[in-house]
KOLMARNU-94345 format. One record per residue: residue number from 1; residue in three letters; y, x, z of N, C-alpha, C in turn. Coordinates in nm, 3 decimals. Layout:
REM KOLMARNU-94345
n:NUM | res:ALA | n.c2:Y | n.c1:X | n.c3:Z | ca.c2:Y | ca.c1:X | ca.c3:Z | c.c2:Y | c.c1:X | c.c3:Z
...
//
This chain:
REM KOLMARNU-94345
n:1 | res:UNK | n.c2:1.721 | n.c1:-0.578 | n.c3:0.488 | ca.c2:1.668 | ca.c1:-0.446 | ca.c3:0.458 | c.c2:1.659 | c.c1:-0.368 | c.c3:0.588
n:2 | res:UNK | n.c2:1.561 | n.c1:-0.257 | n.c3:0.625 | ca.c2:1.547 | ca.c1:-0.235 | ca.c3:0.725 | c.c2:1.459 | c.c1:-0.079 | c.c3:0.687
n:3 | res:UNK | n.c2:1.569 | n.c1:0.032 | n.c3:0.718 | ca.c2:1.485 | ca.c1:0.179 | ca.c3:0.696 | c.c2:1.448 | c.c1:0.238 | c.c3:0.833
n:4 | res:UNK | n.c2:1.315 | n.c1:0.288 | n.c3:0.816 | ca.c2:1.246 | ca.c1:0.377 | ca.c3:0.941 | c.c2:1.225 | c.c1:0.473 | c.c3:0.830
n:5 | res:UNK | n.c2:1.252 | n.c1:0.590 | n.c3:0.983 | ca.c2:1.177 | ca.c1:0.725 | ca.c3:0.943 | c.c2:1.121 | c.c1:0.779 | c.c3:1.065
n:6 | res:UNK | n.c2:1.010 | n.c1:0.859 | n.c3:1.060 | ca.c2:0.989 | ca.c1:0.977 | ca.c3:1.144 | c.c2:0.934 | c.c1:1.098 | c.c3:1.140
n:7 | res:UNK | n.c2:1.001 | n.c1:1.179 | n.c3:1.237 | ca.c2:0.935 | ca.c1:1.331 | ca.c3:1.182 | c.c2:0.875 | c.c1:1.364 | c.c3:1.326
n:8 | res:UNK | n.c2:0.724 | n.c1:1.395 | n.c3:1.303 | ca.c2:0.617 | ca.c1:1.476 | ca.c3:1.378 | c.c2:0.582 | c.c1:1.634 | c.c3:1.372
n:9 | res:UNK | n.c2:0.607 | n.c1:1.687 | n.c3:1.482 | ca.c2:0.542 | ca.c1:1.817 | ca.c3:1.472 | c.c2:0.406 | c.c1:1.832 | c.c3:1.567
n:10 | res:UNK | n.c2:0.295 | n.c1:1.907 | n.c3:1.494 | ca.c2:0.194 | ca.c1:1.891 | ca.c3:1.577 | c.c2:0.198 | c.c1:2.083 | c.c3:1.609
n:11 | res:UNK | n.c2:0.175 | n.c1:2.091 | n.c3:1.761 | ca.c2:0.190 | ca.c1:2.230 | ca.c3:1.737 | c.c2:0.061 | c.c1:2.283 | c.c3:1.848
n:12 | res:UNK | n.c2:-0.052 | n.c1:2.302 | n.c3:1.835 | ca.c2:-0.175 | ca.c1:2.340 | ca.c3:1.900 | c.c2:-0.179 | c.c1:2.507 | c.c3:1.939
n:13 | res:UNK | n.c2:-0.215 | n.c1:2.515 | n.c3:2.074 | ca.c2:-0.174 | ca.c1:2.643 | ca.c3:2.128 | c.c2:-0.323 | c.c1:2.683 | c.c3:2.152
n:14 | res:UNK | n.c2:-0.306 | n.c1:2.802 | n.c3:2.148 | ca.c2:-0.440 | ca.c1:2.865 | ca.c3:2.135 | c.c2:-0.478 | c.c1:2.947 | c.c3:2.293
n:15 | res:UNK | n.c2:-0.600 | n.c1:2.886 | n.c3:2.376 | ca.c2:-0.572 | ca.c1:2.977 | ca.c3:2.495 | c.c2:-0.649 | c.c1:3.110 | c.c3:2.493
n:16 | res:UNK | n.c2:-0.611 | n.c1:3.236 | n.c3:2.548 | ca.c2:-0.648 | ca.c1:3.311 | ca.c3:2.565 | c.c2:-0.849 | c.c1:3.305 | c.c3:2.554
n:17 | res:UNK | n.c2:-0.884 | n.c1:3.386 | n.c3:2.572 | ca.c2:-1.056 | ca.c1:3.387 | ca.c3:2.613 | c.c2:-1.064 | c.c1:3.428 | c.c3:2.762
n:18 | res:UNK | n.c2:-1.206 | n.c1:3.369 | n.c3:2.808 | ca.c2:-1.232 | ca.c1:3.316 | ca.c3:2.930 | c.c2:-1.344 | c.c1:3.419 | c.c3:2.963
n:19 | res:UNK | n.c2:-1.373 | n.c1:3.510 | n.c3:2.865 | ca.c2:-1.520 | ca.c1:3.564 | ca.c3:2.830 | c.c2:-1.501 | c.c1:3.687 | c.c3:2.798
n:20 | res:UNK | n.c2:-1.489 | n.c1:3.789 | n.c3:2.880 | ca.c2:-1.463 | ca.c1:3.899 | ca.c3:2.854 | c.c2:-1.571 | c.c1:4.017 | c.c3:2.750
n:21 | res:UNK | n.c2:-1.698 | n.c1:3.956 | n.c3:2.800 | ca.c2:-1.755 | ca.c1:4.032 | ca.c3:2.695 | c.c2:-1.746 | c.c1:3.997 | c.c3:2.560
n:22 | res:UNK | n.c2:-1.670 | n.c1:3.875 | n.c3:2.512 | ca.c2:-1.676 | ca.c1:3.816 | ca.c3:2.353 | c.c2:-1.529 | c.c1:3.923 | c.c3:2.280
n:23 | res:UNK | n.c2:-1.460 | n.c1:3.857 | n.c3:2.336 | ca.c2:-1.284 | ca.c1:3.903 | ca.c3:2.316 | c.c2:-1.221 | c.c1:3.954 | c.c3:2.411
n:24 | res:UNK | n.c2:-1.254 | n.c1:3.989 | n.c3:2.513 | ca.c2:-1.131 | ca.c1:4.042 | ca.c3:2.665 | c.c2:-1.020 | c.c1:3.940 | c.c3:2.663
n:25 | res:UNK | n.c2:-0.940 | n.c1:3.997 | n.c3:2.682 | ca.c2:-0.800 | ca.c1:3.913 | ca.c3:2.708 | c.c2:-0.742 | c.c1:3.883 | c.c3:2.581
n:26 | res:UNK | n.c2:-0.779 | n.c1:3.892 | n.c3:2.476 | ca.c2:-0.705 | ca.c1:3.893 | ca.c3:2.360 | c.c2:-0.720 | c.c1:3.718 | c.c3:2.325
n:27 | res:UNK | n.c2:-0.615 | n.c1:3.666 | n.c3:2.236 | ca.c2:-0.625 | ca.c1:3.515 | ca.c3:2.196 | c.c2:-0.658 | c.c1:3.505 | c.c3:2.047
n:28 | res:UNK | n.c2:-0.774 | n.c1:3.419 | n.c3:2.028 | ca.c2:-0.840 | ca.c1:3.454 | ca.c3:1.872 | c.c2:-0.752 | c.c1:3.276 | c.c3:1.843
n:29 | res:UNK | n.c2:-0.681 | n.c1:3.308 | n.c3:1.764 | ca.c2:-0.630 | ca.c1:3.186 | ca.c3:1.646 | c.c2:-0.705 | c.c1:3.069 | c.c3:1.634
n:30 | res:UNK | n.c2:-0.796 | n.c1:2.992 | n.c3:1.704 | ca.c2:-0.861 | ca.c1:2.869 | ca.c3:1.617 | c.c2:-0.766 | c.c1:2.775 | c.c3:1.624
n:31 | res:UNK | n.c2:-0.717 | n.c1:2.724 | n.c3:1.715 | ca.c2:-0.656 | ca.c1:2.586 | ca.c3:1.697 | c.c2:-0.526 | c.c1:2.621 | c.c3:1.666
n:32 | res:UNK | n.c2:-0.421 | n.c1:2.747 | n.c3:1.635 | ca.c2:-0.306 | ca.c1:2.747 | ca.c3:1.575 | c.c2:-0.338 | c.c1:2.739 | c.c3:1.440
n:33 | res:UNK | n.c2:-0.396 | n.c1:2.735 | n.c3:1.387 | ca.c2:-0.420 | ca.c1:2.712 | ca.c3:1.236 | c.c2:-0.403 | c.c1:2.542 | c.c3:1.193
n:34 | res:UNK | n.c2:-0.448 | n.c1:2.446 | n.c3:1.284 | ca.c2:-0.423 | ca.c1:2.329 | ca.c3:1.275 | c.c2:-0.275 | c.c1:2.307 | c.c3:1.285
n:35 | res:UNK | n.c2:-0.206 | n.c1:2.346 | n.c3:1.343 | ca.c2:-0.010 | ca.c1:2.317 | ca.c3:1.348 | c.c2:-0.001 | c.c1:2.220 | c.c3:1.207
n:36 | res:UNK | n.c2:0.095 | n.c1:2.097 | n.c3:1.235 | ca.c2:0.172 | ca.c1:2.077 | ca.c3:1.103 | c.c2:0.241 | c.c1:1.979 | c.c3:1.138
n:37 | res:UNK | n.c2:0.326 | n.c1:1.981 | n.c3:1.058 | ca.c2:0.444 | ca.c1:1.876 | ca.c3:1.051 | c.c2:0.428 | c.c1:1.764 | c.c3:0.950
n:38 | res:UNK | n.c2:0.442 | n.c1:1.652 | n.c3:0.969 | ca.c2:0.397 | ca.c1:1.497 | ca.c3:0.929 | c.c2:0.543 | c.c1:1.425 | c.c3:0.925
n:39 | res:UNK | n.c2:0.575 | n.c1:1.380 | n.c3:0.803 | ca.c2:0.677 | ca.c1:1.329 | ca.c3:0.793 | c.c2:0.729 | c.c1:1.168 | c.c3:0.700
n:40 | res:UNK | n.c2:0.772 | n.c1:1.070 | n.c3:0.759 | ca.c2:0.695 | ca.c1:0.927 | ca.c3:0.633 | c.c2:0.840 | c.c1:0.858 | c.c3:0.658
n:41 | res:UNK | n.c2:0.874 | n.c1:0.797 | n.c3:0.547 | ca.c2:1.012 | ca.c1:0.710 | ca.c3:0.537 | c.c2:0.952 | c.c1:0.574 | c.c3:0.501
n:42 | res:UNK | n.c2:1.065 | n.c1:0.511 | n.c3:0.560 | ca.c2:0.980 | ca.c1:0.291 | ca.c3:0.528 | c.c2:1.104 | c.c1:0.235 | c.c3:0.492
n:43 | res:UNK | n.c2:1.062 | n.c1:0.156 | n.c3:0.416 | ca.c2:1.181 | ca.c1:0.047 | ca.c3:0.336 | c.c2:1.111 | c.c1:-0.056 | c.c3:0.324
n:44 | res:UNK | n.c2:1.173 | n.c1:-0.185 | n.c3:0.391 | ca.c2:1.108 | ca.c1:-0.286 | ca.c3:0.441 | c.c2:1.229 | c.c1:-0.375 | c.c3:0.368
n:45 | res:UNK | n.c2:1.212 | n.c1:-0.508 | n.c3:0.332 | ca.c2:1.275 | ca.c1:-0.597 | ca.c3:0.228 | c.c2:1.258 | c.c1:-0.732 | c.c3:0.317
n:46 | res:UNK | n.c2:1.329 | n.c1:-0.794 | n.c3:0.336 | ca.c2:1.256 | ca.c1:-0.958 | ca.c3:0.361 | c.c2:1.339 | c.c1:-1.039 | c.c3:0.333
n:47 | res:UNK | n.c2:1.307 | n.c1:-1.162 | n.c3:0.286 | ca.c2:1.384 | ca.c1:-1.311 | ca.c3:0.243 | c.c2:1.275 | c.c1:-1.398 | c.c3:0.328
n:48 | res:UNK | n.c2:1.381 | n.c1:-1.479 | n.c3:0.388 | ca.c2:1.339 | ca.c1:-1.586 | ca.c3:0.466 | c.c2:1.358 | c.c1:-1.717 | c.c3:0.377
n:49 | res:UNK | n.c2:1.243 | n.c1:-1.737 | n.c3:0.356 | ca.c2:1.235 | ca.c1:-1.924 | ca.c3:0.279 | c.c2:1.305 | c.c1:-2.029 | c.c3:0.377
n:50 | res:UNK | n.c2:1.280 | n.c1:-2.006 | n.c3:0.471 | ca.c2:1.295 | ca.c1:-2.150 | ca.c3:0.581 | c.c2:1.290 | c.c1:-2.034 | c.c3:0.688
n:51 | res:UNK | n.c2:1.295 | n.c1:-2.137 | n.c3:0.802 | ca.c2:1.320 | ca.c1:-2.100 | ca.c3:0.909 | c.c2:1.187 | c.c1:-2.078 | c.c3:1.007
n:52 | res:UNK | n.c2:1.054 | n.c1:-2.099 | n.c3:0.900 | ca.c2:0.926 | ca.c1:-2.072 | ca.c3:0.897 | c.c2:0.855 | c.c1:-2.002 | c.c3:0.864
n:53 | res:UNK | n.c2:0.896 | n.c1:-1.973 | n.c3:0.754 | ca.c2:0.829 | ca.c1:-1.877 | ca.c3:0.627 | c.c2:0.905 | c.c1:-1.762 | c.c3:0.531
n:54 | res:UNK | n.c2:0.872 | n.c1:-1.688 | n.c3:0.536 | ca.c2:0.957 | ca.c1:-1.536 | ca.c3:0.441 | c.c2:0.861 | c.c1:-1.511 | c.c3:0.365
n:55 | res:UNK | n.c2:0.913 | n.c1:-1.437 | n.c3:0.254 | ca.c2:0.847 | ca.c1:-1.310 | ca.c3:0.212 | c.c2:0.910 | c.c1:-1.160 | c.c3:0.231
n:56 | res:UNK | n.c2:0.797 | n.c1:-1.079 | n.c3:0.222 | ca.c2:0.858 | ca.c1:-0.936 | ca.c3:0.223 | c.c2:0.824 | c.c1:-0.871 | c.c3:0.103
n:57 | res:UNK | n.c2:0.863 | n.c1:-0.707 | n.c3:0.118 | ca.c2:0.813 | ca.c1:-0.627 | ca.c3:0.045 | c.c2:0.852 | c.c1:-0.499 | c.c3:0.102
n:58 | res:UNK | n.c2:0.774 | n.c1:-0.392 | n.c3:0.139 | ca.c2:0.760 | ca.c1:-0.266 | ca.c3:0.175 | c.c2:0.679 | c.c1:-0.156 | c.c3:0.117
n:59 | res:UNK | n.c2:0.773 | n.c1:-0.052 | n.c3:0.153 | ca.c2:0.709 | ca.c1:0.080 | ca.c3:0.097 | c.c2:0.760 | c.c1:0.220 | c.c3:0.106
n:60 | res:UNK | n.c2:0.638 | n.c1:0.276 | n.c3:0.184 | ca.c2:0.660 | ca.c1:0.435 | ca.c3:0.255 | c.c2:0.630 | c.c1:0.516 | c.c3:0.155
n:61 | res:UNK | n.c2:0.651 | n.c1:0.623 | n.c3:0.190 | ca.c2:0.607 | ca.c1:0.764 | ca.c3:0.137 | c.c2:0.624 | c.c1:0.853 | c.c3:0.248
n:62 | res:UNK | n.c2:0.513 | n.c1:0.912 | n.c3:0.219 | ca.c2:0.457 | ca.c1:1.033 | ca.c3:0.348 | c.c2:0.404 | c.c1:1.212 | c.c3:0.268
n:63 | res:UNK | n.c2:0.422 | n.c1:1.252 | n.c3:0.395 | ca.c2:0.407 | ca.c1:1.395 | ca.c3:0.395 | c.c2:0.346 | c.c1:1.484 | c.c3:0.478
n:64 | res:UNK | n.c2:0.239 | n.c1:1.531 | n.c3:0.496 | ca.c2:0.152 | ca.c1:1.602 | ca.c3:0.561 | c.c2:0.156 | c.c1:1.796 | c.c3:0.527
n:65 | res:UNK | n.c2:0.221 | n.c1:1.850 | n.c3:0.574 | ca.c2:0.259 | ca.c1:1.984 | ca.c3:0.551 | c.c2:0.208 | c.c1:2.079 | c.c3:0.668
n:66 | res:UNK | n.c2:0.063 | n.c1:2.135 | n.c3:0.644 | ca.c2:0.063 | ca.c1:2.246 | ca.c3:0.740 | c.c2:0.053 | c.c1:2.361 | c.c3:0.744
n:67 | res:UNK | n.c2:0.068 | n.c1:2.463 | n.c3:0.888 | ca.c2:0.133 | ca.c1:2.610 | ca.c3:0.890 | c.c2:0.025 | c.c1:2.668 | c.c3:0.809
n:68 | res:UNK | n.c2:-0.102 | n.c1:2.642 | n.c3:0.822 | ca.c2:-0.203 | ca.c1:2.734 | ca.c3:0.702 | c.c2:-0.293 | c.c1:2.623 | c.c3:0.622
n:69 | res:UNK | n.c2:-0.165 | n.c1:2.643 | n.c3:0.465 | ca.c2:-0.160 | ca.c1:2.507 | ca.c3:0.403 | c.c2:-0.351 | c.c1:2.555 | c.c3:0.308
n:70 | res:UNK | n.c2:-0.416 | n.c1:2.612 | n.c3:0.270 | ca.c2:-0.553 | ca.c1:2.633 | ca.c3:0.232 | c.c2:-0.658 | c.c1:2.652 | c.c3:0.362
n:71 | res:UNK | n.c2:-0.747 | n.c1:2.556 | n.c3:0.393 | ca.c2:-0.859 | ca.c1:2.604 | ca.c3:0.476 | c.c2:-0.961 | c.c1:2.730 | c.c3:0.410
n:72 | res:UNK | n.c2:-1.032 | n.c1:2.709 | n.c3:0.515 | ca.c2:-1.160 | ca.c1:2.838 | ca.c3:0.524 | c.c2:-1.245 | c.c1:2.823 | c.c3:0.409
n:73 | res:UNK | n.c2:-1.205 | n.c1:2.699 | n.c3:0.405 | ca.c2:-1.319 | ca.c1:2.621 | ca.c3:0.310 | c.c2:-1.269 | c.c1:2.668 | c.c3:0.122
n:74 | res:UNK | n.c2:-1.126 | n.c1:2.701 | n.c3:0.175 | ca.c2:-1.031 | ca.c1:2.734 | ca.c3:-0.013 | c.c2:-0.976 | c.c1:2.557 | c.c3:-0.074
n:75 | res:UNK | n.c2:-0.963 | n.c1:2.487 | n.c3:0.026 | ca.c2:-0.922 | ca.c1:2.334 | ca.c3:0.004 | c.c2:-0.812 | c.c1:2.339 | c.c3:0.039
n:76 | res:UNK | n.c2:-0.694 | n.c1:2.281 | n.c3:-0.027 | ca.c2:-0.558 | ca.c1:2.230 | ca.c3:0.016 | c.c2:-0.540 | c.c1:2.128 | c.c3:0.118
n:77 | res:UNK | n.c2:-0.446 | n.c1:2.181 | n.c3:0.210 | ca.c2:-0.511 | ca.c1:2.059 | ca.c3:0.369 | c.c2:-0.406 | c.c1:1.988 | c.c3:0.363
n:78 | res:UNK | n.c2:-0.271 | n.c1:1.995 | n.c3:0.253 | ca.c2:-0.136 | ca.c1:1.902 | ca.c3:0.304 | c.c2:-0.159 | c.c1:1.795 | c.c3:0.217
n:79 | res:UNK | n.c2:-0.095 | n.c1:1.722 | n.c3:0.212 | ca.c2:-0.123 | ca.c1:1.531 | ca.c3:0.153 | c.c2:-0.020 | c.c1:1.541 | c.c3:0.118
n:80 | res:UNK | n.c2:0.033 | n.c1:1.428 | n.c3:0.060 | ca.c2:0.168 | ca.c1:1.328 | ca.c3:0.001 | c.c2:0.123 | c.c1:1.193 | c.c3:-0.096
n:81 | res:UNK | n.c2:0.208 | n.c1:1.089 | n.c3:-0.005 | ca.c2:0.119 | ca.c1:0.969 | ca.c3:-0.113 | c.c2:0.234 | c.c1:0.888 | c.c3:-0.038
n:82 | res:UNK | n.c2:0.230 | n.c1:0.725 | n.c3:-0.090 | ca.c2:0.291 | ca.c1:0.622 | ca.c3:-0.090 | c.c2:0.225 | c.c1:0.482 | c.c3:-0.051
n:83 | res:UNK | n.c2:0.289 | n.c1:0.395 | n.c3:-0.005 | ca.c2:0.191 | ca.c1:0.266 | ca.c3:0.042 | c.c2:0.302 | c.c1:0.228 | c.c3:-0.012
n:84 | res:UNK | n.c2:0.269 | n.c1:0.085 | n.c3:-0.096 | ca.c2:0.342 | ca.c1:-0.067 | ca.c3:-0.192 | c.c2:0.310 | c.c1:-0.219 | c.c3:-0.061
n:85 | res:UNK | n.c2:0.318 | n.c1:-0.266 | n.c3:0.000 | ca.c2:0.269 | ca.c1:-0.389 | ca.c3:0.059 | c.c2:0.377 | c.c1:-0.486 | c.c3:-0.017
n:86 | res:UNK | n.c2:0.339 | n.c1:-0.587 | n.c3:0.009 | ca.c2:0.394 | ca.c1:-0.704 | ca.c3:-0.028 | c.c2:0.353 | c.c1:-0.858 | c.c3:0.012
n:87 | res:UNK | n.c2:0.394 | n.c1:-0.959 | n.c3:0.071 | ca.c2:0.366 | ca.c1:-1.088 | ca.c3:0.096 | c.c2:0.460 | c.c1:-1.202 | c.c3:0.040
//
């Protein structure tokens, strides 16, 4: 048996404007809205037949959670789901 996990933070910084006649110095939000944290656990199984051949069996579950969880669009942007493999 064999458990992985990992936790990701994505954190996108927004630079100032370059363009004084649009915004002056002020920093308009586009890419802090993307930020999020990504998070997935694994459980991995194996039996060895021989000293040739195994089988396994694995299976994650994941998590996609971000800082502005509805887009522009009015769509939910975070996930959660599971992967089954098996050989």
């Amino acid at each position: 048996m064999k458990l992985t996990g990992t936790v990701a933070q994505y954190d996108y910084d927004d630079e100032p404007s370059t363009d004084p006649n649009l915004f002056g110095e002020s920093v308009v939000p586009f890419l802090d809205i993307r930020d999020y944290r990504e998070d997935e656990l694994k459980l991995r199984g194996t039996y060895e037949l021989s000293s040739k051949t195994g089988v396994f069996m694995e299976g994650s579950i994941n998590e996609r959670d971000y800082k502005q969880p509805i887009s522009s669009a009015g769509l939910r942007r975070g996930s959660s789901g599971y992967v089954l493999l098996s050989a």
